[in-house]
PQR file of N, CA, C, O and H, with PARSE charges and radii, in Angstrom:
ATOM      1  N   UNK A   1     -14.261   4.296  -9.293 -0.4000 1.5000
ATOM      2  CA  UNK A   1     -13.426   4.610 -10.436 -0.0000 2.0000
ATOM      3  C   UNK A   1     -13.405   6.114 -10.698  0.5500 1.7000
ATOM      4  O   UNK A   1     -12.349   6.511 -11.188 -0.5500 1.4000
ATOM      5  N   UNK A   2     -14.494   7.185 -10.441 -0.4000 1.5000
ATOM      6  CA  UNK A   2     -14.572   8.193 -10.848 -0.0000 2.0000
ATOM      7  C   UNK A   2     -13.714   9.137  -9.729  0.5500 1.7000
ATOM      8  O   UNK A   2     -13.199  10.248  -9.854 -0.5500 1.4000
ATOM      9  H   UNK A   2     -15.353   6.862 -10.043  0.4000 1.0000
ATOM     10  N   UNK A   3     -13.778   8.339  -8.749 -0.4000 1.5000
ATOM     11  CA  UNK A   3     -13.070   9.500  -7.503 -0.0000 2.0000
ATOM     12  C   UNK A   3     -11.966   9.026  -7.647  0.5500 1.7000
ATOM     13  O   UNK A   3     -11.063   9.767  -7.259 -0.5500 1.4000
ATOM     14  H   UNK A   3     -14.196   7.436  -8.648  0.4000 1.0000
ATOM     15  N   UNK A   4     -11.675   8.110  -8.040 -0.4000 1.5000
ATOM     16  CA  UNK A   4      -9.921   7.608  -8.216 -0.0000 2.0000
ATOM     17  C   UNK A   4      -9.610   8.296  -9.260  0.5500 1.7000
ATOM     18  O   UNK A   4      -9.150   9.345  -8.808 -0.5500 1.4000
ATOM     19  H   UNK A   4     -12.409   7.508  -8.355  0.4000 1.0000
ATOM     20  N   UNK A   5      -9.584   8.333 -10.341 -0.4000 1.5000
ATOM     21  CA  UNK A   5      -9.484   9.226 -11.479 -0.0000 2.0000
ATOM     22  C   UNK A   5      -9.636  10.965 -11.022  0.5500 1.7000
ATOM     23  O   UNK A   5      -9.059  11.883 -11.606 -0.5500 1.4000
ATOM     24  H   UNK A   5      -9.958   7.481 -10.707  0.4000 1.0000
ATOM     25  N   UNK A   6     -10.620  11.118  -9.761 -0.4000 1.5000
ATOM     26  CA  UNK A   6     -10.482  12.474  -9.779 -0.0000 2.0000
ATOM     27  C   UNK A   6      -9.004  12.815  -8.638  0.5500 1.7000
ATOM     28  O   UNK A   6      -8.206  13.753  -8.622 -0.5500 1.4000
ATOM     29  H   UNK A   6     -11.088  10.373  -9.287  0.4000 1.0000
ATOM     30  N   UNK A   7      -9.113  11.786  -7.922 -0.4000 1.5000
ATOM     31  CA  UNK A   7      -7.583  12.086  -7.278 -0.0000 2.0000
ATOM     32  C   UNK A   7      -6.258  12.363  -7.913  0.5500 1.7000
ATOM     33  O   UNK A   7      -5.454  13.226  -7.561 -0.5500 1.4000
ATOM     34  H   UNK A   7      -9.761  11.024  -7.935  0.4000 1.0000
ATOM     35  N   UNK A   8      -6.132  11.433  -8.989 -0.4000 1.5000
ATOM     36  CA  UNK A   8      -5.444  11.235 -10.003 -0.0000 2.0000
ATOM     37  C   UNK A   8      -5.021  12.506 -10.616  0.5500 1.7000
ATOM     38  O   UNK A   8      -3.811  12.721 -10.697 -0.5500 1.4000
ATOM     39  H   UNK A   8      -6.785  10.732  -9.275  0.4000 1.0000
ATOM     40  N   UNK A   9      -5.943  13.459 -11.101 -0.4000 1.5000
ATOM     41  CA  UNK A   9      -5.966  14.499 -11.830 -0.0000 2.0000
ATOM     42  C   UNK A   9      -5.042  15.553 -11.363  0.5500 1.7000
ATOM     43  O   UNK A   9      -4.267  16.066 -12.171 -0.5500 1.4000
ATOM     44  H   UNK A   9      -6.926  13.284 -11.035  0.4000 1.0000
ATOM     45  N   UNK A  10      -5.060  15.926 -10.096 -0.4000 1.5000
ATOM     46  CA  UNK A  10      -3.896  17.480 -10.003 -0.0000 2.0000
ATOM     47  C   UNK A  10      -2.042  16.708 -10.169  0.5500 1.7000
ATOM     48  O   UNK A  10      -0.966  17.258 -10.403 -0.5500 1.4000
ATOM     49  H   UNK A  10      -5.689  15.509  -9.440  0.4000 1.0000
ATOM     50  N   UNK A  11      -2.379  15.375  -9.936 -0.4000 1.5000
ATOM     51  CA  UNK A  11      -1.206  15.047  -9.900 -0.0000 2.0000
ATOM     52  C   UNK A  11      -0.749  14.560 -11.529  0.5500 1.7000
ATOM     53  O   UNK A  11       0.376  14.707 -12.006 -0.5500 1.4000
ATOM     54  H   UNK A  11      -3.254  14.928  -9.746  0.4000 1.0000
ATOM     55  N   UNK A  12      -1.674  14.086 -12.067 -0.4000 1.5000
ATOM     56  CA  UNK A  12      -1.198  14.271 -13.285 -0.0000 2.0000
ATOM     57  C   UNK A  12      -0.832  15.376 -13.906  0.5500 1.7000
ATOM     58  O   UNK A  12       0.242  15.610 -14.460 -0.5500 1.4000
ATOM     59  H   UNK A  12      -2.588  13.967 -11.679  0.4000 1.0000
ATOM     60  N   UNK A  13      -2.090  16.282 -13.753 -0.4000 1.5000
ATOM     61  CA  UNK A  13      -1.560  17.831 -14.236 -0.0000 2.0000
ATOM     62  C   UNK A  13       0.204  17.920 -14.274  0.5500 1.7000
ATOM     63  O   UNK A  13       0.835  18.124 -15.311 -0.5500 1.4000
ATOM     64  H   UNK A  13      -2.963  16.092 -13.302  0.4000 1.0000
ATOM     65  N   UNK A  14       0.881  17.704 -12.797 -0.4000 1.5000
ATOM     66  CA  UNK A  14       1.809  18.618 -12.423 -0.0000 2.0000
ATOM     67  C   UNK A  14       2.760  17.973 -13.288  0.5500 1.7000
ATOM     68  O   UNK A  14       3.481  18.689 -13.982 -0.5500 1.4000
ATOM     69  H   UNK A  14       0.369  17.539 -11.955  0.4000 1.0000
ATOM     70  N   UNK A  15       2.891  16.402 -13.360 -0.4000 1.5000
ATOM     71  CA  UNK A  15       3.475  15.396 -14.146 -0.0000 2.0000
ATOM     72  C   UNK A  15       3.856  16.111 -15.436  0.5500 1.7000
ATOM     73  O   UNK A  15       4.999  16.522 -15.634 -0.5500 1.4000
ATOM     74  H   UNK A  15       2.306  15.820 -12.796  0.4000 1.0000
ATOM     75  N   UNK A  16       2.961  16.230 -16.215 -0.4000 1.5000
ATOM     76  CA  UNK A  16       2.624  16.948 -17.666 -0.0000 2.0000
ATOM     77  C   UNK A  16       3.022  18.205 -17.618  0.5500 1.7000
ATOM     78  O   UNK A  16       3.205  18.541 -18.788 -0.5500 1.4000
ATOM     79  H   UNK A  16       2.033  15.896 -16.054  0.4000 1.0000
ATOM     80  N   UNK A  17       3.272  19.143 -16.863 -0.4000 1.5000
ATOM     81  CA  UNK A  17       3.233  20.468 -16.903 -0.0000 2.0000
ATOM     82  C   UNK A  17       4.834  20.712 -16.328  0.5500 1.7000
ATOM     83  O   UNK A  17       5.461  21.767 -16.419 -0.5500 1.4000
ATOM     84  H   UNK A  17       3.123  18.870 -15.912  0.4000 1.0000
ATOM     85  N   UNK A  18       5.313  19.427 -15.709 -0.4000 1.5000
ATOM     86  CA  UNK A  18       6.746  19.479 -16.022 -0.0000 2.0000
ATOM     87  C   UNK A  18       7.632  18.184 -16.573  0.5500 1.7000
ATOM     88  O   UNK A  18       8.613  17.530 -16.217 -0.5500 1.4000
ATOM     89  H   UNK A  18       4.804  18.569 -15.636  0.4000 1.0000
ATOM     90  N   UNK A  19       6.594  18.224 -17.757 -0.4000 1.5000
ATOM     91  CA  UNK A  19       7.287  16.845 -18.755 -0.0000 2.0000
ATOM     92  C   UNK A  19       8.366  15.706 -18.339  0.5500 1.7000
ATOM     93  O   UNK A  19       9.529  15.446 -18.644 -0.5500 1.4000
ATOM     94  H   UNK A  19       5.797  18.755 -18.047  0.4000 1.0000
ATOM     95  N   UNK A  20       7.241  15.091 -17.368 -0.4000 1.5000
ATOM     96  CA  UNK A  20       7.759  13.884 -16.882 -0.0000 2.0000
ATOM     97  C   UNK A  20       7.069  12.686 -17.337  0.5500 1.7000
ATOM     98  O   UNK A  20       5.851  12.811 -17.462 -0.5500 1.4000
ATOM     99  H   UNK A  20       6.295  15.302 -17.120  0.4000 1.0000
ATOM    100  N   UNK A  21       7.539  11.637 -17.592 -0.4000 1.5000
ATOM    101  CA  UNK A  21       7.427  10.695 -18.303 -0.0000 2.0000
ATOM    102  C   UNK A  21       5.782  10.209 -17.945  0.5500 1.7000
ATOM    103  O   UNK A  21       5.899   9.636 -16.861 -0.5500 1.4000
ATOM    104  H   UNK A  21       8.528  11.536 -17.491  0.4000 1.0000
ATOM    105  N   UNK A  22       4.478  10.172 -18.297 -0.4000 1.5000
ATOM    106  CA  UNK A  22       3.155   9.366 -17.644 -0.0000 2.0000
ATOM    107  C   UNK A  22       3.520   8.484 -17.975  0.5500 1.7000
ATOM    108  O   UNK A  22       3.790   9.053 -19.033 -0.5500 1.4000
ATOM    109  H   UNK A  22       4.382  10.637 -19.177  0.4000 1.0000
ATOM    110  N   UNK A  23       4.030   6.952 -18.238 -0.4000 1.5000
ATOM    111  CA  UNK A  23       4.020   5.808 -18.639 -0.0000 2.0000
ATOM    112  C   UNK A  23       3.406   5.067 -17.052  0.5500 1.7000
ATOM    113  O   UNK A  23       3.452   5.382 -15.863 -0.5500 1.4000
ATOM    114  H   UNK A  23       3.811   6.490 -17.379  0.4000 1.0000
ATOM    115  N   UNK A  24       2.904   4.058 -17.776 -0.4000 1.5000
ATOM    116  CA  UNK A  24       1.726   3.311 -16.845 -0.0000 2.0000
ATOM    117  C   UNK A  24       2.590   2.828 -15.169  0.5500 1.7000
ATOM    118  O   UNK A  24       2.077   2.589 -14.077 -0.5500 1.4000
ATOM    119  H   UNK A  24       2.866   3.802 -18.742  0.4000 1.0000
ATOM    120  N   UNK A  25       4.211   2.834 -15.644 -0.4000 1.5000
ATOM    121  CA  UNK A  25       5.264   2.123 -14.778 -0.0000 2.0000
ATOM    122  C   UNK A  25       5.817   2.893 -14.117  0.5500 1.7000
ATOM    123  O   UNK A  25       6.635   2.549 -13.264 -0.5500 1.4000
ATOM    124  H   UNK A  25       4.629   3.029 -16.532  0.4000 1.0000
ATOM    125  N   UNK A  26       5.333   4.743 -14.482 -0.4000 1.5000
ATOM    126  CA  UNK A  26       6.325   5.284 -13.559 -0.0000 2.0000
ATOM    127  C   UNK A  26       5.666   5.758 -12.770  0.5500 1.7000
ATOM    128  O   UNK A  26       4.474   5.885 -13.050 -0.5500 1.4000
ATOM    129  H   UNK A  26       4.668   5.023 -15.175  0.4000 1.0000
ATOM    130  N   UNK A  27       6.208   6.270 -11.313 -0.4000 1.5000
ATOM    131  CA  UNK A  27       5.717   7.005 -10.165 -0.0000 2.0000
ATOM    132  C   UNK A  27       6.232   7.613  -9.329  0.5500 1.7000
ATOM    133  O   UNK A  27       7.424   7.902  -9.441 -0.5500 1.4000
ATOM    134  H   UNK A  27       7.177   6.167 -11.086  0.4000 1.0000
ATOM    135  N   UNK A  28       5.522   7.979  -8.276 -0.4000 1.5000
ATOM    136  CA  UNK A  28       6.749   9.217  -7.053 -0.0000 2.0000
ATOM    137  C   UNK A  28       6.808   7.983  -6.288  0.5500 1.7000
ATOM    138  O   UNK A  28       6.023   7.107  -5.925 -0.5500 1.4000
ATOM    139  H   UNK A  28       4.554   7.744  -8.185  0.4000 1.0000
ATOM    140  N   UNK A  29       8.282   8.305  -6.164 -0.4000 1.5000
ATOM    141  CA  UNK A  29       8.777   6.945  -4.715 -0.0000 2.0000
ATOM    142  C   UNK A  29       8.910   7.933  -3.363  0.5500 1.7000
ATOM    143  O   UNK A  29       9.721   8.764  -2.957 -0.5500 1.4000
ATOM    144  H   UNK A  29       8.920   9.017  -6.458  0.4000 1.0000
ATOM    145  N   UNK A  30       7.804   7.431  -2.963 -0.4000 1.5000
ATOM    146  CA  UNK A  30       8.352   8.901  -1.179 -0.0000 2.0000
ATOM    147  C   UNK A  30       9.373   8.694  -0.516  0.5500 1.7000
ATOM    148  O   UNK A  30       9.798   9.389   0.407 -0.5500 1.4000
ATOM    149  H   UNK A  30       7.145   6.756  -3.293  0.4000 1.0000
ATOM    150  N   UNK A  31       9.947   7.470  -1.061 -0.4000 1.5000
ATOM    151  CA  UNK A  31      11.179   7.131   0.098 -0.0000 2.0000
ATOM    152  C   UNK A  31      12.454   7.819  -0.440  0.5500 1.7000
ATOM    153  O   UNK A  31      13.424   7.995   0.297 -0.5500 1.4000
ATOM    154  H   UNK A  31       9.602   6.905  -1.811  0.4000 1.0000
ATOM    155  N   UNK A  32      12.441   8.240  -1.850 -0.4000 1.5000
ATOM    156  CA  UNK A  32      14.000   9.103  -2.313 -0.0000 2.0000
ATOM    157  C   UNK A  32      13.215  10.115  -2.646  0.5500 1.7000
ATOM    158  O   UNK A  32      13.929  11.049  -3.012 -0.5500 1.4000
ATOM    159  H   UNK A  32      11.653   8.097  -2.449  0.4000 1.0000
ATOM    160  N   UNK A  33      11.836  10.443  -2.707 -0.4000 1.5000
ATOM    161  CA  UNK A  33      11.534  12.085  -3.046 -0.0000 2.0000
ATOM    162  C   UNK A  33      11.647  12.094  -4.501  0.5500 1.7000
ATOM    163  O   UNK A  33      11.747  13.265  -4.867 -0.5500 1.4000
ATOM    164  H   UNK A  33      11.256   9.684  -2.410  0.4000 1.0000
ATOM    165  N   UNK A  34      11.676  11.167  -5.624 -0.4000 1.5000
ATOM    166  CA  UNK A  34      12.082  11.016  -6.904 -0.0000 2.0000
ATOM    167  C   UNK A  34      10.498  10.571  -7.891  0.5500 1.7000
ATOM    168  O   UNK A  34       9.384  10.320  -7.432 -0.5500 1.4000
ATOM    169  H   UNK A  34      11.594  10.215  -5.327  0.4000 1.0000
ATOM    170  N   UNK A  35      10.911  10.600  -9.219 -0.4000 1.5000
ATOM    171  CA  UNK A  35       9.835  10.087  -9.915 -0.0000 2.0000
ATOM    172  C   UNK A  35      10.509   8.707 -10.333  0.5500 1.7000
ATOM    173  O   UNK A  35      11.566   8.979 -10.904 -0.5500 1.4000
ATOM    174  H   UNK A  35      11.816  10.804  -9.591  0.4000 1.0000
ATOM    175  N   UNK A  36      10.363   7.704 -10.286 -0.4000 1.5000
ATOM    176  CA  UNK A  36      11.234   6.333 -10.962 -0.0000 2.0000
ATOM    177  C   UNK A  36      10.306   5.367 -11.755  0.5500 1.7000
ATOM    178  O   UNK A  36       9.172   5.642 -12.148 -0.5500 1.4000
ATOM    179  H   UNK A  36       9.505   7.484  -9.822  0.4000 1.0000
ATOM    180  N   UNK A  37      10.741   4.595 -11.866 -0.4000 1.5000
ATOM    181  CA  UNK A  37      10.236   3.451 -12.917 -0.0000 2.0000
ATOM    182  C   UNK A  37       9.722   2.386 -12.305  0.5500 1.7000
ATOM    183  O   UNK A  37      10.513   1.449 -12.419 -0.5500 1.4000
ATOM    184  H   UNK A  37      11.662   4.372 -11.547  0.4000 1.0000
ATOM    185  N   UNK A  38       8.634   2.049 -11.625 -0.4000 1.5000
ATOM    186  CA  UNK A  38       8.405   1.574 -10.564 -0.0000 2.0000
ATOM    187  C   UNK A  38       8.509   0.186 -10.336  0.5500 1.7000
ATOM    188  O   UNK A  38       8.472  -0.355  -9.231 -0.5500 1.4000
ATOM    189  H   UNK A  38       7.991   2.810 -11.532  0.4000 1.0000
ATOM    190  N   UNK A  39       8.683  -0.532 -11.763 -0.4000 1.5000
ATOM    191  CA  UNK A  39       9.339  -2.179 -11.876 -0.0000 2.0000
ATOM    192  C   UNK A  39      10.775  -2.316 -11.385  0.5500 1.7000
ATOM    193  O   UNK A  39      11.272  -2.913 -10.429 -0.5500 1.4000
ATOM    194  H   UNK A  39       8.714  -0.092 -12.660  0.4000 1.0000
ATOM    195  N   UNK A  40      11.525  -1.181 -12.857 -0.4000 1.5000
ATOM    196  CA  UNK A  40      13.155  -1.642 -11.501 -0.0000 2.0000
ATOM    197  C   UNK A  40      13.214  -0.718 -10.414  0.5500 1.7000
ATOM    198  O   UNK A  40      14.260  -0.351  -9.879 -0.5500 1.4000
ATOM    199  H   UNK A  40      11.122  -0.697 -13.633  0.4000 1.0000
ATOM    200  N   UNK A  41      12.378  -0.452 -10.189 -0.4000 1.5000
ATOM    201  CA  UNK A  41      12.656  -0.081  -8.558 -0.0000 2.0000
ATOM    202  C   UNK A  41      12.593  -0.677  -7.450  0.5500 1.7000
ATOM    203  O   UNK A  41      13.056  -0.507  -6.323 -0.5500 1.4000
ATOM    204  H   UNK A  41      11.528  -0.749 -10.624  0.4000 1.0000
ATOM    205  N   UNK A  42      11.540  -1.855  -8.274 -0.4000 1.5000
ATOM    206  CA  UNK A  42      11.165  -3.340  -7.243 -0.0000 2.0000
ATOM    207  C   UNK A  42       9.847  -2.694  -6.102  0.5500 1.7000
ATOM    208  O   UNK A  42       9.586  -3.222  -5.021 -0.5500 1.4000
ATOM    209  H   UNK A  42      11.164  -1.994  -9.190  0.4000 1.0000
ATOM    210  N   UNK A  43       8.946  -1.102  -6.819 -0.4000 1.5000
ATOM    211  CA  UNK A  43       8.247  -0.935  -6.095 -0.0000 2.0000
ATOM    212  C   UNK A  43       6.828  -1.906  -6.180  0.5500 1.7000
ATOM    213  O   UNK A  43       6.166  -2.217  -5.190 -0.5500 1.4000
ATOM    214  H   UNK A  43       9.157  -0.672  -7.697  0.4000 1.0000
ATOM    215  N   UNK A  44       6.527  -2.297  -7.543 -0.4000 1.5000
ATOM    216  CA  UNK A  44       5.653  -3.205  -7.874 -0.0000 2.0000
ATOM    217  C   UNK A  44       6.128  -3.965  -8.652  0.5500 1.7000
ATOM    218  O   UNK A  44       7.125  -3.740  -9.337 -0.5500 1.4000
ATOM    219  H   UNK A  44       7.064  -2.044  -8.347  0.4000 1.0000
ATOM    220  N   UNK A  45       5.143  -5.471  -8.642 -0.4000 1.5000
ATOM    221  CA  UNK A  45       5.438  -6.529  -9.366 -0.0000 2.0000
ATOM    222  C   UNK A  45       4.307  -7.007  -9.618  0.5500 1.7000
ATOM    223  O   UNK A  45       3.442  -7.262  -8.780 -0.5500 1.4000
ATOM    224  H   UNK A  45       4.333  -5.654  -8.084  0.4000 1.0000
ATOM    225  N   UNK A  46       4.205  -7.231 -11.312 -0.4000 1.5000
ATOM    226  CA  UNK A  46       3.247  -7.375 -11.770 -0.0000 2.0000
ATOM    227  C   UNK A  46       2.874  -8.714 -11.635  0.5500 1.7000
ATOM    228  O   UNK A  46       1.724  -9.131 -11.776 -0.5500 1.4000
ATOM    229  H   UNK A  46       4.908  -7.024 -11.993  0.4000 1.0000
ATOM    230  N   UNK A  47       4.006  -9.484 -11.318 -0.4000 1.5000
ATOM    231  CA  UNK A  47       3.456 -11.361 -11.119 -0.0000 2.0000
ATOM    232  C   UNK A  47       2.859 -11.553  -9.856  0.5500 1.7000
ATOM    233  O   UNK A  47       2.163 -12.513  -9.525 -0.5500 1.4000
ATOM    234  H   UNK A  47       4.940  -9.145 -11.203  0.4000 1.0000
ATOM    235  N   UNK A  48       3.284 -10.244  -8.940 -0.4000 1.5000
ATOM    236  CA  UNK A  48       2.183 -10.967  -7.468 -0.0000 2.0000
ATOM    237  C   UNK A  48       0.873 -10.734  -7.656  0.5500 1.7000
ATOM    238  O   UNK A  48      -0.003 -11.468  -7.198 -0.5500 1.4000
ATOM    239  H   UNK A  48       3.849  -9.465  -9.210  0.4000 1.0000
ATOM    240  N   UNK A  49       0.567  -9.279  -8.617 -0.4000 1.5000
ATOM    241  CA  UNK A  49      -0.691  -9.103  -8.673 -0.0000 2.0000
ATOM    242  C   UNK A  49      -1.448 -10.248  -9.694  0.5500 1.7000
ATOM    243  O   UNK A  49      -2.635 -10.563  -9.607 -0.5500 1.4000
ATOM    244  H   UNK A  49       1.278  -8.682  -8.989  0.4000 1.0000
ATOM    245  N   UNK A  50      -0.814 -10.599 -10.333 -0.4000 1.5000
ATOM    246  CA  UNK A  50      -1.535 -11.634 -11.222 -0.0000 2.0000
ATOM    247  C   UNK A  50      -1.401 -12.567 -10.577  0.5500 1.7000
ATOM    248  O   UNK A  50      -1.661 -13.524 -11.305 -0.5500 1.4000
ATOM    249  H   UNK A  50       0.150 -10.343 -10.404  0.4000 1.0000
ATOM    250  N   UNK A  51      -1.007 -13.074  -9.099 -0.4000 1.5000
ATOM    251  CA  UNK A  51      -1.393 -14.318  -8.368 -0.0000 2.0000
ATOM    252  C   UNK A  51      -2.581 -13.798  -7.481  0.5500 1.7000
ATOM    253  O   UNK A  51      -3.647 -14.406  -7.577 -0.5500 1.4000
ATOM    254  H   UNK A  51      -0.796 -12.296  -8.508  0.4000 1.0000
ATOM    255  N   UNK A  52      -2.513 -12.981  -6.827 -0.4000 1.5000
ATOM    256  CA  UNK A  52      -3.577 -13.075  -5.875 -0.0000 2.0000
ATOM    257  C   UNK A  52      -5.130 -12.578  -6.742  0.5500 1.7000
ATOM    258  O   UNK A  52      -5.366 -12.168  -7.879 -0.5500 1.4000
ATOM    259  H   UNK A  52      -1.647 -12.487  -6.749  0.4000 1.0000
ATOM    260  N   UNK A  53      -5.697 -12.776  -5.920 -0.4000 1.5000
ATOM    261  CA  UNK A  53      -7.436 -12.773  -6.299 -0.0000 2.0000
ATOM    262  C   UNK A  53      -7.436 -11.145  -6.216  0.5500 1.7000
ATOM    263  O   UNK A  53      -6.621 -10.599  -5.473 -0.5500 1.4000
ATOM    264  H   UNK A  53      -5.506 -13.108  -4.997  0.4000 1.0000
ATOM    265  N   UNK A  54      -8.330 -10.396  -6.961 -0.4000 1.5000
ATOM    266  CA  UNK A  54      -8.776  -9.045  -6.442 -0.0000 2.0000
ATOM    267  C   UNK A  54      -9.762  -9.135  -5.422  0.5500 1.7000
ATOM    268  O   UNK A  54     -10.558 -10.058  -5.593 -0.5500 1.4000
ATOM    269  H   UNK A  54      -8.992 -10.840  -7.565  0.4000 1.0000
ATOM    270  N   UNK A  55      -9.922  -8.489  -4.486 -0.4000 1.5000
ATOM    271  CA  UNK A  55     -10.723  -7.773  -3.891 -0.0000 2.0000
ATOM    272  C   UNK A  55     -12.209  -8.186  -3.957  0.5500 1.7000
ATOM    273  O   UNK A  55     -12.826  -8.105  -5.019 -0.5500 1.4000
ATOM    274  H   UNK A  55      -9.275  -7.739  -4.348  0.4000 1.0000
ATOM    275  N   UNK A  56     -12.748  -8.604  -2.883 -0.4000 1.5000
ATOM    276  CA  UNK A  56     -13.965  -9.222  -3.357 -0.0000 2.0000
ATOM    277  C   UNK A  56     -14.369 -10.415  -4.306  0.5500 1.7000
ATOM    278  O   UNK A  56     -15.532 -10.790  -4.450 -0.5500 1.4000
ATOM    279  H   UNK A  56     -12.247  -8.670  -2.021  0.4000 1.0000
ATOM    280  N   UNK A  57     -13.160 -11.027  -5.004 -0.4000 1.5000
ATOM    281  CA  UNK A  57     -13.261 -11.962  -5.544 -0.0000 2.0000
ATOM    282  C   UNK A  57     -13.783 -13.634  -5.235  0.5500 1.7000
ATOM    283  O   UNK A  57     -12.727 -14.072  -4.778 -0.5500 1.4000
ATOM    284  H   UNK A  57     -12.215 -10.723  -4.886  0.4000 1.0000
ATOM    285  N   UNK A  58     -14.249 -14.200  -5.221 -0.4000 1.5000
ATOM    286  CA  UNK A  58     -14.648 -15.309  -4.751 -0.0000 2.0000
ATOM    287  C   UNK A  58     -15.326 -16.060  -5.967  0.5500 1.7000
ATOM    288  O   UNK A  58     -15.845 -15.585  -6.977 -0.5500 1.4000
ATOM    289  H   UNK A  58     -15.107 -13.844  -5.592  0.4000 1.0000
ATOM    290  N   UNK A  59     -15.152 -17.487  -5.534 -0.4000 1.5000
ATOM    291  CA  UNK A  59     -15.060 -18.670  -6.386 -0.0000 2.0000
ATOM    292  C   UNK A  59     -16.474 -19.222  -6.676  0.5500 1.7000
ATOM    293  O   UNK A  59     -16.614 -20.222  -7.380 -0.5500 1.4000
ATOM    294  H   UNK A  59     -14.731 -17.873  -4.714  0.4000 1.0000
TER
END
């Protein structure tokens, strides 16, 4: 969690420092070079992640 958060950081910086939206949904799409909204973009979907198990999960 702490090195993810530290990756996180220059790129947030740049986000903020040219007042682009942080909302939890938006992100850089590498495929148009853009910042978008990453639900209607159809880059994520929050119902697959709430089907599958995380990572190490077991019953």
């Amino acid at each position: 969690m702490i090195v993810k958060r530290a990756l996180e950081a220059p790129i947030r910086q740049i986000v903020e420092t040219v007042k682009l939206s942080t909302a939890p949904t938006r992100g850089y799409d590498a495929a148009t070079m853009d910042y978008v909204d990453m639900l209607q973009a159809g880059i994520i979907d929050p119902w697959l992640q709430a089907r599958l198990p995380s990572p190490g999960w077991s019953p």
